[in-house]
LUMTINU-618982 format. One record per residue (C-alpha): x, y, z; residue in three letters. Coordinates in steps of 0.001 Angstrom, whole numbers, plus 500000, padded with zeros to 6 digits. Example, Ala and Ser with C-alpha at 12.3 -4.5 7.8 and 13.67 -1.06 7.14 Angstrom:
512300495500507800ALA 513670498940507140SER 
//
This chain:
500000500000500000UNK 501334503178498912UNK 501059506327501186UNK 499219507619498567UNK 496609505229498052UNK 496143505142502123UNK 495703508952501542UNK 493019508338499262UNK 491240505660500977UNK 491267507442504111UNK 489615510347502101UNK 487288507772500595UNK 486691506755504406UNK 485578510384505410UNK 482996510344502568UNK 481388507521503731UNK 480828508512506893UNK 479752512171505932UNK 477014509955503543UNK 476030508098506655UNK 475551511159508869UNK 478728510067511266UNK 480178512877510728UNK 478549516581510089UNK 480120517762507622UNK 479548518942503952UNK 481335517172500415UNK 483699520439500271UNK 484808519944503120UNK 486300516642502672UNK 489798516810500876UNK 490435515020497723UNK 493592513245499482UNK 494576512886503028UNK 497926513855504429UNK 499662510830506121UNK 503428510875507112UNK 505502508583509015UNK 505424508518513110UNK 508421509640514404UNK 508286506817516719UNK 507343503828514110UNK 505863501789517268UNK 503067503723516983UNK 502853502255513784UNK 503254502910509911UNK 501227505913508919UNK 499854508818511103UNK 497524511381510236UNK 496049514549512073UNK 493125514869509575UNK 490645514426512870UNK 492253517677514795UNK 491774519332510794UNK 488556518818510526UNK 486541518301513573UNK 485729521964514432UNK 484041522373510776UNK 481993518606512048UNK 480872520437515701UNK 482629517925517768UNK 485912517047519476UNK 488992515630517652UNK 489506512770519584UNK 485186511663518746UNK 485752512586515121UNK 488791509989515265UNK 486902507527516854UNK 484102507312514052UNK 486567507297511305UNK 488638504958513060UNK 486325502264512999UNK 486385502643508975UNK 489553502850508670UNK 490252499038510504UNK 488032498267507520UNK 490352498932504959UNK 491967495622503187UNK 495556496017504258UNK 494937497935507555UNK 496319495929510312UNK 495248498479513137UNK 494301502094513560UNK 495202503911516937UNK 494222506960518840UNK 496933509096520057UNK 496886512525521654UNK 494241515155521170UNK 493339512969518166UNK 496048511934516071UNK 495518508623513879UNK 498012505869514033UNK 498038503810511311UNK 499526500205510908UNK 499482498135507495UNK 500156494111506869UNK 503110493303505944UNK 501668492597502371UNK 499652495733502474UNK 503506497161503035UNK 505389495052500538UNK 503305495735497646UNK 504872499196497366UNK 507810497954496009UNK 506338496333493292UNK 504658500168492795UNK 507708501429492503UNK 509657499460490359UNK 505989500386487880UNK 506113503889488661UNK 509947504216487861UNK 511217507670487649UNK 508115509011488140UNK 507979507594491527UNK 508208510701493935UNK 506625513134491991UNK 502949514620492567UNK 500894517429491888UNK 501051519381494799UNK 501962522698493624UNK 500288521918489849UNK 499204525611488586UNK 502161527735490016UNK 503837528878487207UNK 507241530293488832UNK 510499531994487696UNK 513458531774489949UNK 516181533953489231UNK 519839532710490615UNK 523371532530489892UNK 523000535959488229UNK 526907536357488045UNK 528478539423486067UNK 529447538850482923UNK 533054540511484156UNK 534921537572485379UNK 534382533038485830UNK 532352531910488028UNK 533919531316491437UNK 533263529554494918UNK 530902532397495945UNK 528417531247493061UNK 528827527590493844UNK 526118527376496624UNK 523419528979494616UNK 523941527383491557UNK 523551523743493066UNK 520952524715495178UNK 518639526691493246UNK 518923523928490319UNK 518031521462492840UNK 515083523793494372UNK 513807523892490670UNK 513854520411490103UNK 512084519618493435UNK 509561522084492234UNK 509118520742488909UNK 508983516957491039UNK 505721518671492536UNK 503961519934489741UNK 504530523307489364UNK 505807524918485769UNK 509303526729486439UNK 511292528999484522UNK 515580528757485875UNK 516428532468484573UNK 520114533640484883UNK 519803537942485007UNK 522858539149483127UNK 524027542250484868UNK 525514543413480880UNK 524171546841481645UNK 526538549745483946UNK 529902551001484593UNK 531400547470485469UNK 530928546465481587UNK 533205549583480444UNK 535930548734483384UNK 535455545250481951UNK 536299546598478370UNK 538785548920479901UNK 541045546064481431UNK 540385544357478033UNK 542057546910476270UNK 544502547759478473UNK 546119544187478205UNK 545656543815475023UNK 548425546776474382UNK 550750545125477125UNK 549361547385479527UNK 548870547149483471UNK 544688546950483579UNK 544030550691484878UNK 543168551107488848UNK 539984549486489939UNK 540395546913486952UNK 539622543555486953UNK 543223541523487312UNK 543859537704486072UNK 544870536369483563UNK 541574535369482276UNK 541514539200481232UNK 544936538846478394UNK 543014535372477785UNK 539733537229476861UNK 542237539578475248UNK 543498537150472844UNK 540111535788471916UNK 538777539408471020UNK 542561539381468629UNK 541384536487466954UNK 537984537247466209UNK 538926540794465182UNK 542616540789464090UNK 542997544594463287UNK 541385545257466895UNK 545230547293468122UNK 544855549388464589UNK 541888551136465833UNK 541626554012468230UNK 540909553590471469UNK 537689555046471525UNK 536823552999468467UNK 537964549394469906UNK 536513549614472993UNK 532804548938472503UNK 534242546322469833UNK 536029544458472802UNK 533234545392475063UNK 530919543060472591UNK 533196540278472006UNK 535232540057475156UNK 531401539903477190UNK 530313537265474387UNK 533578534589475285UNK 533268536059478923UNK 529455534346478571UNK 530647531210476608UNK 532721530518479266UNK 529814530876482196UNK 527477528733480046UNK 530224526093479929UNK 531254526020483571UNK 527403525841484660UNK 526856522618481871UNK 530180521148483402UNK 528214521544486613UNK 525102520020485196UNK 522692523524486120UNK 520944524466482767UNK 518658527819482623UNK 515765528033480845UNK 516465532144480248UNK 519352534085479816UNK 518149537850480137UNK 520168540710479434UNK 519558543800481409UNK 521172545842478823UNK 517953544462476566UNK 515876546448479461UNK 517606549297478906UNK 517581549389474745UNK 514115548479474634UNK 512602551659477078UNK 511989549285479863UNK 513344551250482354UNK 510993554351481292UNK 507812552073481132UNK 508123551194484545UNK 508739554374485747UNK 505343555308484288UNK 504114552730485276UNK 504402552403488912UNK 504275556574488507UNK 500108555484487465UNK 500168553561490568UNK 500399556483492713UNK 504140555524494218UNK 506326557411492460UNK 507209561220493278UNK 510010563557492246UNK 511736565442494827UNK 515608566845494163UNK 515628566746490438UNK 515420562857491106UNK 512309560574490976UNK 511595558393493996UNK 509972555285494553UNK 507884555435497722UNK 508815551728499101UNK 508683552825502630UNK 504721552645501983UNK 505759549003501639UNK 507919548193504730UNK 511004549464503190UNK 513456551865505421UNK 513830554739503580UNK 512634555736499459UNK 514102554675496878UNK 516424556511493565UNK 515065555362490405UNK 516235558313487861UNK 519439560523489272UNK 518719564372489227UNK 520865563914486048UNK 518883562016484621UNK 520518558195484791UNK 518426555473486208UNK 519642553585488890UNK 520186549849489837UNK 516907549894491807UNK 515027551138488832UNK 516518547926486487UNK 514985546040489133UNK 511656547448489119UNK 511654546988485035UNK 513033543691485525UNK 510325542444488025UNK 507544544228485819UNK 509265541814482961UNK 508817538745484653UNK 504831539964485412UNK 504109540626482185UNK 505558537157480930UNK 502919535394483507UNK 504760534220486011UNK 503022534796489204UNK 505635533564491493UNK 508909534933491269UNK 511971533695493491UNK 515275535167493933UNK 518236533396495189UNK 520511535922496864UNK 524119535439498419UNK 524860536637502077UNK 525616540520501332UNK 522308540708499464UNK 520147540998502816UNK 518945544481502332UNK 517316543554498894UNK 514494541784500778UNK 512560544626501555UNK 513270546430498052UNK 512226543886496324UNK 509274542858498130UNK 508162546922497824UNK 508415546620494256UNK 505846543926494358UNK 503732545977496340UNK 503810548683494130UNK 502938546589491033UNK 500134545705492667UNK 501208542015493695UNK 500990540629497246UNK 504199540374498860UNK 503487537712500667UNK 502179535810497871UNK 503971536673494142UNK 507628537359495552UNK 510019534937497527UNK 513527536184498377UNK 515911533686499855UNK 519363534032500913UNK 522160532100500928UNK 525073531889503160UNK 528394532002502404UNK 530734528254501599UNK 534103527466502104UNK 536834525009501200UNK 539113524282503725UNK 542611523912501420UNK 540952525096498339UNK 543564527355496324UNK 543160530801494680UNK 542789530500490584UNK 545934531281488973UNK 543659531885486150UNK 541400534649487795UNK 544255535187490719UNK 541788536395493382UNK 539539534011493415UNK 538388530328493771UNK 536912529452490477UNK 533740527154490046UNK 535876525167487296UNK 538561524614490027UNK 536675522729492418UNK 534808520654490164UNK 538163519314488404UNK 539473519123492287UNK 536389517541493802UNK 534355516321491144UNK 530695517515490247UNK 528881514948492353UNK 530474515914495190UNK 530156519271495454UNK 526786519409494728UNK 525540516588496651UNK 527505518608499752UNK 525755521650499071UNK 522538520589498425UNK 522418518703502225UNK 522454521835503941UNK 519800524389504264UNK 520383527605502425UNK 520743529845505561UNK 523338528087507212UNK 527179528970506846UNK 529146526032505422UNK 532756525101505040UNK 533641521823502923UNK 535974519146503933UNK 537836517599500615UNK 539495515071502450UNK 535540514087503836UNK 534792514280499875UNK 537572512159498364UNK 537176509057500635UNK 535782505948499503UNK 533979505247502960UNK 530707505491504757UNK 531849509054506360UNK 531466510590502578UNK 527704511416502969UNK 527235511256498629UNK 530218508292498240UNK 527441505912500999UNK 524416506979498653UNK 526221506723495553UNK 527638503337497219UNK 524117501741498057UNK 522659502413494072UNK 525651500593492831UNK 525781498112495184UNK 521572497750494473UNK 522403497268490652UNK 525396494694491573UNK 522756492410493467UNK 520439493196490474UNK 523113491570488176UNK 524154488835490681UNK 520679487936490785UNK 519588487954486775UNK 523200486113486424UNK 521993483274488869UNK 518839483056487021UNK 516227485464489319UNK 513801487810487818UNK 510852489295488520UNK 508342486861487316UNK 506620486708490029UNK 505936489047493118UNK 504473487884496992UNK 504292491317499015UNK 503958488717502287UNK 507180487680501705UNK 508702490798502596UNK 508391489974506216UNK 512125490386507563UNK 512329493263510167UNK 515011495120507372UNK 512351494760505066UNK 509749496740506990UNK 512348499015507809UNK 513583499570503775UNK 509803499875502795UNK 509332502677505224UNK 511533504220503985UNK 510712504116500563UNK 507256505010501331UNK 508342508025502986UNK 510094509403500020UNK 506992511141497967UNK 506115513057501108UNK 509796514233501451UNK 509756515744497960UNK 506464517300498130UNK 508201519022501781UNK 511214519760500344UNK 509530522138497328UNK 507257523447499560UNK 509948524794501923UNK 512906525328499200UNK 515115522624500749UNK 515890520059498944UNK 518509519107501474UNK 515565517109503211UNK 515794514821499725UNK 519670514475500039UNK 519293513125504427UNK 516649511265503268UNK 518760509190500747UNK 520724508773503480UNK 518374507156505750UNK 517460504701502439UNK 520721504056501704UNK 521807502896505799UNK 518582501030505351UNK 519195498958501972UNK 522936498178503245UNK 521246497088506718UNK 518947494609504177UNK 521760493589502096UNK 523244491942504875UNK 520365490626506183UNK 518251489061503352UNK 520225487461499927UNK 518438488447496668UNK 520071485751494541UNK 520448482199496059UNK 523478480889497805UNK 525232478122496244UNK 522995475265494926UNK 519661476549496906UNK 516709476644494357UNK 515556480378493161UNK 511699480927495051UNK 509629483781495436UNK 511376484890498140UNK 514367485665495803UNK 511851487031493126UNK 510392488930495326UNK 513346490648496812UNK 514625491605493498UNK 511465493489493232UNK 512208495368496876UNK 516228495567495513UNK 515213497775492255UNK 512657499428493851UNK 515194500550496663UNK 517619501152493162UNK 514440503588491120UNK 514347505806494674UNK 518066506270494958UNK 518264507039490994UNK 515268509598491361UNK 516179511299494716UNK 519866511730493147UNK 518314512963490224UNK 516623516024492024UNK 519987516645493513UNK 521593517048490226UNK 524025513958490888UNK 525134510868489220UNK 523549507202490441UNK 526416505077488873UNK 525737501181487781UNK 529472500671489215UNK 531935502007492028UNK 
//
């Protein structure tokens, strides 16, 4: 029995005993699926649910009476070994172990759609992150938000809802001209002027502008420059794109904030938000009034001299996303980025959006590498390319993504190169090879899944390892709901400690000369369903499930 066909029949439960007149209550109030999750103590048995303390205020009566009427259904249920009452009406359920067992059979059906569900179908959502400038490669301080917020996406996409991964180039301002500026500066053998951007990624960029326009050191300086500008921000691009493929993060949208600006953008939202009633002009300049939305003080969006300002890209850039339908809109932020919250969340407010509602800001603190050396590429920084080559993909991500957001973070490589149990992603990475060894083992002694007895799976690991699994759809659907998908990452943990715990306890394929029954059929079925969960829950993560380690 799969948590969610418990969820369902529980539901189906309620509606029976609405029909009956058990329980006063009308057919909209009865949800279409019933929230179960596992106990925290599993000797109060399988499945729990607090639908009673939900729903008995709407029925006129006390949580604990509302549990006892639908408790006596619920024992009903084929599969339902027993149904307890705990606290102020809670619902302890317990299933037969073939009730149990026949999940894994479910699974193996379901394959990688096993996990997902539909409870966030109808958001339609663009999350912004990454965001680096075009000025320089990507380096450790974009690491954490471009594993996370591809793995928040995914576990978003896992639960129905349609998302847009949008990378905002900042193309637009006086860092692109320094940017052309150091350009040009090494491309005549000169030191980049002060407040340039050093490395030797600039000469490098230098030498790619030469060969795509050889008569580039001919031309006057105010002639080359927007030339380099152009094709020193194109390769400076080419090589972002690259790094974040190497990575595995893909973005849906690329959008150029330069594009805002050469298209009037920034004007139309001035107007805009100026029909609103929230803009004024006071000094020459013209003000957004965000402290009518919780911000501290007004905001600059044209200069008395008449150049609009950061804030006011970010007003026509939010107004963008609005107008392309997407009525959520997330923004991943690093550590330094704090004071954006209310700015952002104003400009909501003064499109006319709930705050609370169209807008999500999340911030991420800063990671570290103990050991980790500075580029001698960049020479100031630790580059994204770097660690991957140092670390590997896999396990950077899979170390980033087990960690909520919010919480600083410093990475141990020696932790991350070891072949052992302590390496968090080697043990889950581990049990989904070691689950497709036994798979092999077993077709090579002759097993397969011809047949399938869910009462067979009666071994204490077995109960244990189906929990588990059972547990996993809920953990998605709580992981995009709260934008931590580290919740996914522990809980492949906990699957993976309970397969290896099973592995040793109960053979798959035969030993020796013993004849292949059931039981071994049966626990092929439990092995690749333990193998689908791994392979999905990785998937989310943006990591690897290897056939071999």
């Amino acid at each position: 029995m799969t948590p969610e066909e418990l969820s369902l029949a529980i539901s189906a439960c309620l509606k029976d005993a609405v029909s009956a007149g058990d329980i006063a209550l009308s057919a909209a109030d009865i949800p279409d699926e019933v929230r179960v999750e596992r106990p925290k103590n599993r000797d109060h048995g399988d499945w729990a649910t607090n639908v009673a303390l939900q729903l008995a205020k709407k029925a006129g009566t006390n949580p604990r009476e509302f549990a006892s009427v639908l408790s006596a259904r619920l024992k009903t249920i084929a599969g339902v070994s027993a149904v307890d009452i705990a606290g102020p009406g809670f619902l302890n359920i317990t299933v037969d172990a073939a009730a149990a067992g026949t999940l894994a059979k479910a699974i193996v059906e379901a394959g990688a759609a096993y996990g997902t569900n539909t409870a966030l179908a109808g958001h339609v959502v663009n999350m912004e992150f990454v965001s680096a400038n075009p000025t320089g490669p990507l380096h450790i301080g974009h690491t954490r938000w471009a594993a996370l917020g591809d793995a928040i996406a995914r576990v978003l996409r896992a639960s129905g809802a349609e998302v847009t991964a949008e990378y905002y180039i900042n193309d637009a301002g006086s860092q692109m001209n320094v940017f052309a500026n150091s350009v040009y500066a090494r491309l005549h053998g000169q030191d980049v002027p002060q407040g340039g951007y050093p490395g030797q990624y600039i000469a490098d960029l230098g030498h790619e502008v030469l060969t795509e326009h050889p008569d580039i050191r001919e031309l006057t300086e105010v002639a080359a420059l927007p030339v380099i500008r152009g094709a020193a921000y194109k390769a400076q691009m080419h090589d972002i794109k690259q790094t974040l493929a190497e990575f595995g993060v893909d973005f849906d949208v690329y959008f150029s904030e330069q594009e805002l600006h050469d298209a009037g953008a920034i004007e139309d939202a001035v107007a805009r938000l100026r029909e609103q009633g929230h803009v004024f002009d006071d000094g020459g300049a013209v003000w957004l009034r965000t402290t009518d939305f919780g911000d501290d003080k007004d905001r600059v969006m044209v200069r008395a001299n008449g150049e609009p300002t950061y804030f006011a890209a970010d007003a026509a850039y939010y107004l963008s996303k609005k107008d392309r339908g997407y009525t959520e809109k997330i923004y991943l932020l690093g550590a330094d980025h704090h004071g954006y919250i209310n700015r952002l969340k104003a400009i909501a407010a003064a499109a006319g959006d709930d705050p609370e509602v169209n807008i999500e800001v999340l911030i991420g603190q800063l990671v570290s590498v103990n050991g980790a050396k500075l580029s001698k590429r960049a020479g100031n920084i630790i580059e994204l390319k770097d660690l991957i080559s140092w670390l590997g993909k896999d396990a950077v991500r899979y170390s980033l993504a087990r960690f909520p957001a919010d919480s600083p973070l410093t990475l141990d490589p020696d932790l991350l190169k070891k072949h052992s149990n302590e390496n968090p992603v080697f043990y889950v990475q581990y049990a989904h090879a070691r689950s497709r060894g036994a798979a092999r083992n077993a077709v090579a002694a002759g097993v397969d899944r011809s047949s399938f007895n869910a009462a067979l799976l009666e071994h204490p690991t077995e109960n244990e390892l189906l929990s588990h699994l059972g547990s996993y759809p809920s953990i998605v659907a709580k992981a995009a709901e709260l934008r931590e998908p580290h919740r996914v990452a522990r809980h492949l943990e906990v699957i993976a400690g309970a397969y290896h715990r099973w592995y040793d306890a109960c053979r798959v394929a035969p030993l020796g000369e013993e004849p292949i029954t059931d039981t071994n059929r049966t626990r092929l079925w439990l092995n690749d369903a333990t193998s689908q969960v791994l392979a999905n829950g990785l998937e989310l993560l943006g990591v690897s499930a290897p056939e071999r380690m």
